[in-house]
Every structure is written in structure tokens, then in C-alpha cells.
C-alpha positions as CSV (number, residue, x, y, z in Angstrom):
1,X,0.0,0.0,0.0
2,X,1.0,3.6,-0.8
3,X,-0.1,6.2,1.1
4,X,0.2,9.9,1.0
5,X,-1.1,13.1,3.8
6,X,-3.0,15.5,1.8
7,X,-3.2,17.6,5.2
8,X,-1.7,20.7,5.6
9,X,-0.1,19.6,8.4
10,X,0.5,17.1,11.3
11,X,-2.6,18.6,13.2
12,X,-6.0,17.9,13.3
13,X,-6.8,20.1,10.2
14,X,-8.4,19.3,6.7
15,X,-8.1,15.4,6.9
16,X,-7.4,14.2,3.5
17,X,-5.3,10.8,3.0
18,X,-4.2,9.0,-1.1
19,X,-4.3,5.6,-0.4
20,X,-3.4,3.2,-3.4
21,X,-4.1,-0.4,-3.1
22,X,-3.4,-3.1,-6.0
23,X,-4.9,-1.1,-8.8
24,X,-7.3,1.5,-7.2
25,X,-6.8,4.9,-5.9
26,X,-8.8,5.7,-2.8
27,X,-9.2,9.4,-1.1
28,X,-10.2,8.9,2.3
29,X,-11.7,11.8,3.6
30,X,-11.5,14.8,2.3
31,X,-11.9,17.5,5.1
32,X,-11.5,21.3,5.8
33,X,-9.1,22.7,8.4
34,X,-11.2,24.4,11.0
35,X,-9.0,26.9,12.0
36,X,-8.3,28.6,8.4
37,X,-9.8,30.6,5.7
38,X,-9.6,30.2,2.0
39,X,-7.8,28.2,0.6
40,X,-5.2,27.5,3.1
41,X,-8.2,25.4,4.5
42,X,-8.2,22.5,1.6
43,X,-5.7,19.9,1.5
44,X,-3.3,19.8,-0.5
45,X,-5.4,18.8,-3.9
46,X,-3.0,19.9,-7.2
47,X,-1.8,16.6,-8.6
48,X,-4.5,14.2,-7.4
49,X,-4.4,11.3,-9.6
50,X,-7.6,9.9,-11.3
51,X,-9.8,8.7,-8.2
52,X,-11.0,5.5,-7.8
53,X,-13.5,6.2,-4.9
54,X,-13.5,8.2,-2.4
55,X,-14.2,7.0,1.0
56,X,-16.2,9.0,3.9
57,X,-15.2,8.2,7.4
58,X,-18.1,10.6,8.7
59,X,-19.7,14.4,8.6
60,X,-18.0,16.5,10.6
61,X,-16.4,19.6,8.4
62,X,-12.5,18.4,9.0
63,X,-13.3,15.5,7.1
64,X,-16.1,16.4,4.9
65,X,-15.7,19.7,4.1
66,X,-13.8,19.7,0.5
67,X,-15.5,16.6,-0.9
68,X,-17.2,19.6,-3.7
69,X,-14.3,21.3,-4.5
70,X,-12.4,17.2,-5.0
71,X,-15.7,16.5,-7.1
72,X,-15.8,19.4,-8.7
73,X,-12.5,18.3,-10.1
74,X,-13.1,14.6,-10.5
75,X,-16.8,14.5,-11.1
76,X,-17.4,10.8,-11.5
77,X,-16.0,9.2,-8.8
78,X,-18.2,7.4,-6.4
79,X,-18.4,8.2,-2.8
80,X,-18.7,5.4,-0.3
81,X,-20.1,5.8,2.7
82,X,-22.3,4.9,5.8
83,X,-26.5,4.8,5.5
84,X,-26.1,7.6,8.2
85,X,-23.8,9.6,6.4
86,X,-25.7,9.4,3.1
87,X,-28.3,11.1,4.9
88,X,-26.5,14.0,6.7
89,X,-23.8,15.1,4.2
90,X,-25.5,17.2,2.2
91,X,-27.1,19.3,4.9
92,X,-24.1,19.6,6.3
93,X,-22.2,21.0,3.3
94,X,-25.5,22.9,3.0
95,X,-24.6,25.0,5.9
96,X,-20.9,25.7,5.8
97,X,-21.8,27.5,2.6
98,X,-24.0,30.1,4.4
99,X,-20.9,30.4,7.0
100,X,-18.4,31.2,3.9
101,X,-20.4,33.5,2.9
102,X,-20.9,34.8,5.9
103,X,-17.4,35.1,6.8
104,X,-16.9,36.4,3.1
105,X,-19.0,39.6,3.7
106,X,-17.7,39.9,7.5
107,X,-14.2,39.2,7.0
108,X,-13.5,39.9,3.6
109,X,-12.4,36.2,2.8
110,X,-12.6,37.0,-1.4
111,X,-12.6,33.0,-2.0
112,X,-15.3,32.1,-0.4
113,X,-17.5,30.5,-0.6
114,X,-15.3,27.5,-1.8
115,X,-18.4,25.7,-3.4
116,X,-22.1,26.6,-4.1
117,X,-25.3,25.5,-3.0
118,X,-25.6,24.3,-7.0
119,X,-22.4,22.3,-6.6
120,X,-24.5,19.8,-3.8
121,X,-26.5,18.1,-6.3
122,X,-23.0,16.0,-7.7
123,X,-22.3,15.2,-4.0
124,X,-25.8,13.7,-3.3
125,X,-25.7,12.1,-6.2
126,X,-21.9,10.7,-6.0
127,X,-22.8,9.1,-2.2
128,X,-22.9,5.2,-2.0
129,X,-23.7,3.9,1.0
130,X,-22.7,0.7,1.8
131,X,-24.8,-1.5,4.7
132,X,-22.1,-1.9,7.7
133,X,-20.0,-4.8,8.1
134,X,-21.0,-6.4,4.9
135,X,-17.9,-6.4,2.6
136,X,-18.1,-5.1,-0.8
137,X,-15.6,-5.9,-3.8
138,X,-14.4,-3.1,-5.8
139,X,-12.3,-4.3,-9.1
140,X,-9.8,-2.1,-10.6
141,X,-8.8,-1.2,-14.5
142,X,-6.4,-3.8,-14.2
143,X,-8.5,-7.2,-12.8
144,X,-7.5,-6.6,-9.3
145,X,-9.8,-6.8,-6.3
146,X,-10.1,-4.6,-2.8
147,X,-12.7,-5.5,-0.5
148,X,-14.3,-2.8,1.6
149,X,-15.7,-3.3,4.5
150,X,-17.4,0.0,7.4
151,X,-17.7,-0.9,10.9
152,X,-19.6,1.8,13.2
153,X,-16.9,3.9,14.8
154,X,-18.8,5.6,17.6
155,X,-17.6,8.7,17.4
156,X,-20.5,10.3,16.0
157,X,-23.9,9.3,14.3
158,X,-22.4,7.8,10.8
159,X,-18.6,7.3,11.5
160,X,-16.9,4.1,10.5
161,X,-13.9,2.3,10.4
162,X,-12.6,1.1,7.4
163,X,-11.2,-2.2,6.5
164,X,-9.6,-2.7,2.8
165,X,-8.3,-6.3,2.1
166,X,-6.9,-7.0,-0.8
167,X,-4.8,-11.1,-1.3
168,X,-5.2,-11.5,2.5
169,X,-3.9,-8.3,3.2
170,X,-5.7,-6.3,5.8
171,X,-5.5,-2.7,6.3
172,X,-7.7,-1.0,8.9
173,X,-8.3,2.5,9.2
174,X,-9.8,3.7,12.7
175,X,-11.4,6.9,11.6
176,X,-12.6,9.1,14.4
177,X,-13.3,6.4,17.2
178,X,-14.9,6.5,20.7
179,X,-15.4,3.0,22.5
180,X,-17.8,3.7,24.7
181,X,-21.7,4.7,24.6
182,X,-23.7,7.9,23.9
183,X,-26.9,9.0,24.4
184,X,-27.3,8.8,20.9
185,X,-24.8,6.1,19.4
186,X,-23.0,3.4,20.6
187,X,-19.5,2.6,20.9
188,X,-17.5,1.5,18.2
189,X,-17.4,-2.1,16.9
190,X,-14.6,-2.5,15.1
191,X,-13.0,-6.7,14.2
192,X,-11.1,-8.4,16.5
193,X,-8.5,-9.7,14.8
194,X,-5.0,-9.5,13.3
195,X,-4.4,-6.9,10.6
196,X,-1.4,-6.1,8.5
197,X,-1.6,-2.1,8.8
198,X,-3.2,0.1,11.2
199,X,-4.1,3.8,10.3
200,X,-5.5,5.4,13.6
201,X,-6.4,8.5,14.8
202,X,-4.3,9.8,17.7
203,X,-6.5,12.8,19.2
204,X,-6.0,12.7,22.7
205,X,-2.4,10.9,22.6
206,X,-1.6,14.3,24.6
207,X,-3.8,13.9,27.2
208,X,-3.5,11.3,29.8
209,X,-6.5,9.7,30.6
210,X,-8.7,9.9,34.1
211,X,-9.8,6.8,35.7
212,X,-12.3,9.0,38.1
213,X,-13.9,10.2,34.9
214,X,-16.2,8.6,32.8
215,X,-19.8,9.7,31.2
216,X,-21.8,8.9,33.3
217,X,-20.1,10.7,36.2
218,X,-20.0,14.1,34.3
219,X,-23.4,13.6,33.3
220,X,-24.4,13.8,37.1
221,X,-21.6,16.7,37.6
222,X,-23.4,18.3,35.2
223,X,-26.4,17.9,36.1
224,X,-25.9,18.6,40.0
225,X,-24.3,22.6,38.1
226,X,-27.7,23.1,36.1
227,X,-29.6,22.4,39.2
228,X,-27.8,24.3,41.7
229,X,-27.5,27.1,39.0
230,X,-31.4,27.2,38.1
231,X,-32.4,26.7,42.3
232,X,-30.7,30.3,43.3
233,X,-32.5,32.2,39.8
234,X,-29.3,31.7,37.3
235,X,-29.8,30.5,33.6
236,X,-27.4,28.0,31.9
237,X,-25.8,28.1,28.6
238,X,-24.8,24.6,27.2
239,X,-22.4,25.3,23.8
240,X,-22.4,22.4,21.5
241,X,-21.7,20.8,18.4
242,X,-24.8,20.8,16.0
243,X,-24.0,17.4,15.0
244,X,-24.2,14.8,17.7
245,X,-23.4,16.5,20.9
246,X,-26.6,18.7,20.7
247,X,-28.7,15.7,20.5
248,X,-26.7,14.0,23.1
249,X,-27.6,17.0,25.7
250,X,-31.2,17.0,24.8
251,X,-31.7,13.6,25.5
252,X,-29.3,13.3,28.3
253,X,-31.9,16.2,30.2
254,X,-34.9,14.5,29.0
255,X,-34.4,11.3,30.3
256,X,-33.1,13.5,34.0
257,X,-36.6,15.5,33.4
258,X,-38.6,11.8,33.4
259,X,-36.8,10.3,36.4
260,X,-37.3,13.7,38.4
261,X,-33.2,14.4,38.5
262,X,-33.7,17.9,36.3
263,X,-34.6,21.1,38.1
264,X,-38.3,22.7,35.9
265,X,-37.4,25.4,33.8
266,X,-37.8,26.4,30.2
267,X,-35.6,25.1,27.6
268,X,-34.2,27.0,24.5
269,X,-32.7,25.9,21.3
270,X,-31.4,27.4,18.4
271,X,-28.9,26.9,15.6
272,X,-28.1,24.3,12.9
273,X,-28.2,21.7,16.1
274,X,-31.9,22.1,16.3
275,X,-32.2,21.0,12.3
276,X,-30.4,18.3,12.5
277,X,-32.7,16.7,15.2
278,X,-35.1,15.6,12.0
279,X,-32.1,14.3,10.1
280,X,-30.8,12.1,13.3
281,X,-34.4,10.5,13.7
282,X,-34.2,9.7,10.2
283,X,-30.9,8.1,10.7
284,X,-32.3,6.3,13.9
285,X,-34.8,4.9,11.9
286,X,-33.2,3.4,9.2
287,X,-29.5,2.8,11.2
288,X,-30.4,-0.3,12.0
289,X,-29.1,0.3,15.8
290,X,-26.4,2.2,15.2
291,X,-28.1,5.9,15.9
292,X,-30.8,6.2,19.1
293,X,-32.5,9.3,18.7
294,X,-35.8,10.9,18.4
295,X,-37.1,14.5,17.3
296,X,-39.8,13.5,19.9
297,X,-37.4,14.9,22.8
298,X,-37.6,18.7,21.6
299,X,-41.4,18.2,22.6
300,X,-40.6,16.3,25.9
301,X,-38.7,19.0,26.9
302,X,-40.9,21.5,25.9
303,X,-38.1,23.3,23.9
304,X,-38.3,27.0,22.7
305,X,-37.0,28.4,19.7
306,X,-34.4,31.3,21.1
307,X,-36.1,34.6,20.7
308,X,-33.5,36.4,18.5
309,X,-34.2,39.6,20.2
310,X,-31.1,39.6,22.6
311,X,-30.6,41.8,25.8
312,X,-28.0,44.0,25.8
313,X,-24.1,42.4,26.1
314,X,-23.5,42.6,29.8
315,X,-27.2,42.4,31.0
316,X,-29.0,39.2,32.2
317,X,-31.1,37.2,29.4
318,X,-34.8,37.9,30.2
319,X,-35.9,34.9,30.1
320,X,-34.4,32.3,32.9
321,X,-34.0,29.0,31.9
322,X,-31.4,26.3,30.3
323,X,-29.7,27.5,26.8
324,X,-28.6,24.9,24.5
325,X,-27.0,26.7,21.5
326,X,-25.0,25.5,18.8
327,X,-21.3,26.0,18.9
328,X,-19.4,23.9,20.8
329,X,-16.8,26.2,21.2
330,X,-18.5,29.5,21.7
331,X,-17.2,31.2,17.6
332,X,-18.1,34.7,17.6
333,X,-21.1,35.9,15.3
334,X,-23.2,32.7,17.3
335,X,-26.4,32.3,19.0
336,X,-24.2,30.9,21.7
337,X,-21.7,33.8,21.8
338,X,-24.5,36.3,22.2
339,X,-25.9,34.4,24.9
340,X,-23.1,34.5,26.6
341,X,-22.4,38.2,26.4
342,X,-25.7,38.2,28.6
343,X,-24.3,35.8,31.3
344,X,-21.2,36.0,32.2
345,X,-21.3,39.4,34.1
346,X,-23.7,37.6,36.7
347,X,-22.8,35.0,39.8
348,X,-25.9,33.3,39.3
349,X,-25.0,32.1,35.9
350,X,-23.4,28.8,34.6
351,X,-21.6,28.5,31.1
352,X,-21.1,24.5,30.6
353,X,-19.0,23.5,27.8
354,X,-19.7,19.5,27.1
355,X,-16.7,18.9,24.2
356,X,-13.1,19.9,23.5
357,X,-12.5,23.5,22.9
358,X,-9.4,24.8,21.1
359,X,-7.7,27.0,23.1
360,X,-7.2,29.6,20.0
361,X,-11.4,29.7,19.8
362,X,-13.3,32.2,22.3
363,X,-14.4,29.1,23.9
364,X,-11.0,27.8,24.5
365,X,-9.7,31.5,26.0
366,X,-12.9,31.4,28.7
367,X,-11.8,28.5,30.0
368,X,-8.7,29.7,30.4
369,X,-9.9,32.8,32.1
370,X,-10.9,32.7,35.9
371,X,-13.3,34.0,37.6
372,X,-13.1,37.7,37.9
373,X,-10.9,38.2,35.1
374,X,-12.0,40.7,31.8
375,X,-13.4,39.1,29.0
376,X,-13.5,40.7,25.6
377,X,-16.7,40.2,23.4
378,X,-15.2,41.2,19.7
379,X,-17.3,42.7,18.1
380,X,-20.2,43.7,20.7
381,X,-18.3,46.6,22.0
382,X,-18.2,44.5,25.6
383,X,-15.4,44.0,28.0
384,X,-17.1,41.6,31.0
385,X,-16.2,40.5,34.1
386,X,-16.5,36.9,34.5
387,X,-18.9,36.7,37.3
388,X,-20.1,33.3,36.0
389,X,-19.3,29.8,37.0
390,X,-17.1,28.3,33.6
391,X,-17.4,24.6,33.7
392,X,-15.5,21.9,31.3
393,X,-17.4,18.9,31.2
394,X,-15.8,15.4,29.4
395,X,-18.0,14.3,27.0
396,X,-15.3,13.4,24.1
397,X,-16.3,11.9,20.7
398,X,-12.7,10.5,20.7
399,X,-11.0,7.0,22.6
400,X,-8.4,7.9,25.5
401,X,-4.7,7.3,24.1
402,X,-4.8,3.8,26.3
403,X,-7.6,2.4,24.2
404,X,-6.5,3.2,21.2
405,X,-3.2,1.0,22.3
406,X,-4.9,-1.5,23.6
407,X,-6.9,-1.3,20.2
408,X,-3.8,-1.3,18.2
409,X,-2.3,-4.5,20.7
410,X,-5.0,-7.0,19.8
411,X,-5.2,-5.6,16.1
412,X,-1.3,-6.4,16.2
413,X,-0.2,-4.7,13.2
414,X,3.2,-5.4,11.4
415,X,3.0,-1.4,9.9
416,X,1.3,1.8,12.0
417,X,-0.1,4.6,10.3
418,X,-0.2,7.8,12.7
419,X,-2.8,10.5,11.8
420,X,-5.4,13.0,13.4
421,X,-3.3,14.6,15.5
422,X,-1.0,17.2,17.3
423,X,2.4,16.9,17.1
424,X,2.4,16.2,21.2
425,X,-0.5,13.7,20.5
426,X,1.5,12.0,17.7
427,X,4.7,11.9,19.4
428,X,3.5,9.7,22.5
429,X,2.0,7.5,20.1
430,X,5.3,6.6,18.5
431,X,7.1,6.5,21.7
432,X,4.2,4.4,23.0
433,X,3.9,1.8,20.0
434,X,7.9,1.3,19.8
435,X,7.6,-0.3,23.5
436,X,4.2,-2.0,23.3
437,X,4.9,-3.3,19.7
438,X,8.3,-2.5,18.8
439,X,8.2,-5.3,15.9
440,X,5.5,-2.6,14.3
441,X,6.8,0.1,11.5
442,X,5.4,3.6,13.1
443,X,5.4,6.0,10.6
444,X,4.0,9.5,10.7
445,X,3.4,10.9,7.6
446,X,4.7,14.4,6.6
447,X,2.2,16.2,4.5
448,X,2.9,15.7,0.8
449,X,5.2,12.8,1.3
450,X,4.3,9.4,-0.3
451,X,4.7,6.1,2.1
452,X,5.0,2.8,1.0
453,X,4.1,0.5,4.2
């Protein structure tokens, strides 16, 4: 197998990898780096050879986000894919061109937006989706055969691992993987048994793991902050991902609010999070297991639409009550951020992040903040202080480093493939795989360089 990093870098950034196997050319992923602008954003995509397929690991924008612009070039080539992700992609696309253009008339950014509505229409109609864990042959040009096989991922509602076989050869691509259950989708289930090369993510390889933490611990932690917070006459703002974590949250409270373990107060939603509610029950319904949601929950809750008519920055929201807004990590021009610039002045207030947060996003420099220090809202003409209790609650889409090794262990590769990660995250990985299986080739591709392995 060859195998080239179309990413910009060794970060977590526009995931993009050229895989050739026997006679076929394979792009898996092709993603958008989330903390550029432009161009700069795509991978690297100039001398792409004719595509095969092009395989989709899952939705989110770092590894989605270019798939118009590759088929804009190579218009024919079939994208394979999860039942789930069939169903999503498109809306998802959908709305990062309203933020290009957005950030075209707001920032200036002359390139955007990097595709057009018009240019969705070849990506519906270039999805496959394949039924999970059922291999599929693929033949190349010159009588060779890959088999393809997607096993759920867990990471969010879609993802899969990929396993491409080709004479008894087995290479297995982790994607973005989480182990454990959801709210809304279970762990990952990935084979157990021997492959020949692993190609796994490496997120958290930075971050040592806590054995005192686990979901359903911050879930109560959580909970016990909302409560306390709306007892003494505070509101709560809950930032998150529109795509998996929002859903997560709302059924997380609803099943509190039916066992009695969820203080009464009134609910608001807003953002891309709330749409996407009907496209997860439509995934739920015909995942066969592998995505547990239901649109249902927005009327369990009693959820409001977020009146739009905001406060002024530094003055409590009018309404009391529990905020779930999309933006996981609190990007300026948001519902969320807006929100925000009405609670943080006031002691009675929470602010709960539930996901990662970069620290170079607003999100990311609150938390970094404490309490009493000046907070600048850009753009708002508002400095606050934060008054506010600033949570960080654990609810990762991604498998500690530990399980990915343990992963890696009973997977017992003779070749590793590092990608998906921070140079810190990638460098314990290497160090980590040379003493747990030091008869393994570790390599960690530089961007633009071809591997054979």
C-alpha cells in the first residue's frame, strides 16, 4: 500500500489521506481545516491522480468539508459511505456555505464561498452507502480486487472504520473512534482480529486519561451545576456541536426530566443543532441500531426556539432557563456567543462546555480565564467580568490514548499509520507503539510525502 497526507499539516486540520491499493486509488476523507480561511483550508489537492473512490469516514467539516471542491474536479467518482452519512452530508455542506459566505462579507475572505449550494447536487448524487459490516468488492482497471468493509466507529452518528483487504492483506483505518456509549450512538465495533496495517487517529495521545472520569459521572456533575444554578434564579448556557453532541444534551436532560433528576425550567434551542434533530431520527430509523434518537425529545422538553431579540451584552437574558445553543466552542457571530455576552457578568449564571474546545477559539480562551478576570466580546463593544461559574465537562467523541493501544495491541499490526493529530499527540503515540509493539513500523506521515508501508 502507498499512502500519501493530503493535510496541511500534522494537526487535526483538513483530513485528507491518497491511499493506493493493487490497482485503485482511494481518497479517504477529504476534510476542511477548521481553523483557516480560504484556501489554506483545503488539502493539499494539485496533482491528485484519477480517483478511484473516495471513502467517507463521517460528517464532521474536518473531514467532509472539501469533498465539492475534489468532485468538482473529478466528477465521477463514487463516494462510499455509511446509511447515516448518506443522509446528513449534504445538509451539512449545506450550511458551511451560508458560514463562507458569511465570513466572506464579515471578514473579507474574497474566495469564499469554496463551493455553491448548485455544486451539492454532484455530492448527493456521487454518495454510496454501503450496509455496515458487509464487505463489498471493488475491481480495478487492471483485474485486481479490494474489499471494503465499514464498521460503526462511535464517534458520531455515521462514523466508521474502514477495513480494505486486498490477497489476504488487511488494512484497517480507525477513523474518528470513541469505545464507549452515547446517548445517541453506541461505541465502536470494530473486528477483532490481526491486521497487517493500522491507520489510527491519535487525538488525545496528549492527554493522559482519568480513571475517576467517565460519562456517566460528568453527566451527574453536570447535572448537579444546572440544578444548583437554576435553584438560586441563574440561567445555563450549554455550547455544542450541532451534529451529535446537541442531540446527546437534549436527551441526556430528557431522560433526568422523566426520572425527576432535572430542576423545571424552560428550555431553548437554536442553531443548525436544532435542524439536525429531524435528520438524526431519520438516521435512527433506518441505522439499524447504530443511531438512538428521536425529534420527539424537543417536545418532551418543551423546547423554545431562542427569541433572537437579545438583551443588551452585559445584561442578564430575560428569560431564565437552560440554553442549549449550537457552537461547541463559543465562535463569535453565534447564538451561543450572544448568549453568553448576557451571562457572564452575573454570579448566578453557569456556562457548561460538554466537548473539547481549542484554546485559540473564544471558547477555549474562557476556559482559560478565571473567575473575575476581563473578558473581551469582539465585536459587541463589551469587556465583561467573569462573574459566571465556567465549567468543562468530558463528553469526548474520541477514545483515550490507552484504548486506542490496547486497540492497536489485539489488532497487532506489522505497519502503523499515525494521523489525526497534534504533534504532542502524535509523538507519544510513537514513543508508545515502539515499547508496546516495537516489531510494528510507526510511521508518521509528513504532509505531501508518499509512504510505502
Amino acid at each position: 500500500m502507498r499512502i500519501t497526507d493530503l493535510n496541511s499539516g500534522q494537526d487535526i486540520g483538513s483530513n485528507c489521506l491518497l491511499v493506493q491499493i493493487a490497482g485503485l486509488h482511494f481518497l479517504v476523507d477529504a476534510g476542511m481545516h477548521p481553523k483557516r480561511e480560504g484556501y489554506p483550508a483545503l488539502p493539499d489537492l494539485r496533482n491528485l491522480p484519477p480517483l478511484d473512490y473516495i471513502i467517507l469516514t463521517h460528517c464532521h467539516l474536518d473531514h467532509l468539508g472539501s469533498l465539492p471542491v475534489v468532485l468538482r474536479k473529478q466528477p465521477r467518482v463514487p463516494v462510499l459511505c455509511s446509511p447515516a452519512s448518506a443522509i446528513v452530508a449534504r445538509r451539512i455542506l449545506r450550511n458551511s456555505v451560508g458560514v463562507m459566505m458569511r465570513r466572506r462579507d464579515e471578514a473579507g475572505v474574497r474566495e469564499y464561498p469554496l463551493f455553491t449550494y448548485g455544486e451539492l447536487d454532484a455530492v448527493e448524487s456521487a454518495l454510496h452507502a454501503l450496509p455496515l459490516q458487509a464487505p463489498r468488492v471493488l475491481r480495478a482497471h487492471d483485474g485486481s480486487e479490494v474489499s471494503i468493509t465499514l464498521y460503526p466507529s462511535g464517534h458520531v452518528a455515521g462514523a466508521v472504520g474502514v477495513l480494505l483487504e486486498h490477497r489476504h492483506r488487511k488494512v484497517f483505518f480507525t477513523g474518528d473512534v470513541l469505545f464507549h456509549d452515547q446517548e445517541t450512538v453506541p461505541g465502536a465495533r470494530f473486528p477483532d482480529f490481526p491486521v497487517d496495517t493500522l491507520v489510527t487517529e491519535t487525538t488525545h495521545g496528549a492527554t493522559p486519561p482519568r480513571e475517576d472520569v467517565t460519562r456517566a459521572s460528568e453527566t451527574e456533575r453536570l447535572l448537579a451545576s444546572i440544578n444548583v444554578t437554576i435553584t438560586h434564579g441563574g440561567s445555563v448556557l450549554v455550547p455544542a456541536f450541532a451534529f451529535g453532541r446537541m442531540q446527546e444534551m437534549l436527551t441526556l436532560l430528557n431522560k433526568a426530566r422523566q426520572r425527576g433528576a432535572l430542576a423545571q425550567c424552560p428550555i431553548f434551542c437554536s442553531g443548525l443543532g436544532v435542524d439536525l434533530c429531524d435528520y438524526l431520527d431519520m438516521m435512527s430509523r433506518k441505522s439499524g441500531g447504530t443511531v438512538n434518537f428521536r425529534r420527539a425529545v424537543l417536545s418532551d422538553l418543551k423546547a423554545q426556539p431562542l427569541d433572537r431579540r437579545f438583551t443588551p451584552p452585559g445584561q442578564d437574558v430575560a428569560e431564565k432557563g437552560i440554553y442549549i445553543l449550537s457552537s461547541g466552542m463559543l465562535v463569535e457571530n453565534t447564538p451561543a456567543w450572544r448568549v453568553a455576552a448576557n451571562l457572564l457578568d452575573h454570579a448566578h449564571n453557569t456556562i457548561a462546555f460538554v466537548g473539547y474546545c481549542d484554546p485559540d477559539t473564544p471558547g477555549g480562551r474562557l476556559l482559560a480565564r478565571r473567575r473575575g478576570d476581563s473578558f473581551i466580546f469582539h465585536g459587541l463593544d463589551h469587556v465583561a467580568k467573569i462573574r459566571a461559574s465556567v465549567e468543562n465537562y468530558y463528553f469526548s467523541g474520541h477514545a483515550a490514548r490507552n484504548e486506542l493501544v490496547d486497540f492497536a495491541r489485539r489488532c497487532d499490526p506489522r505497519a502503523i499509520v499515525i494521523t489525526h493529530g497534534d504533534p504532542e499527540a502524535r509523538q507519544w503515540f510513537e514513543e508508545e507503539f515502539a515499547i508496546e509493539l516495537p516489531h510494528a513500523k510507526v510511521t508518521n506521515p509528513e504532509p505531501g510525502v508518499e509512504y510505502t508501508v
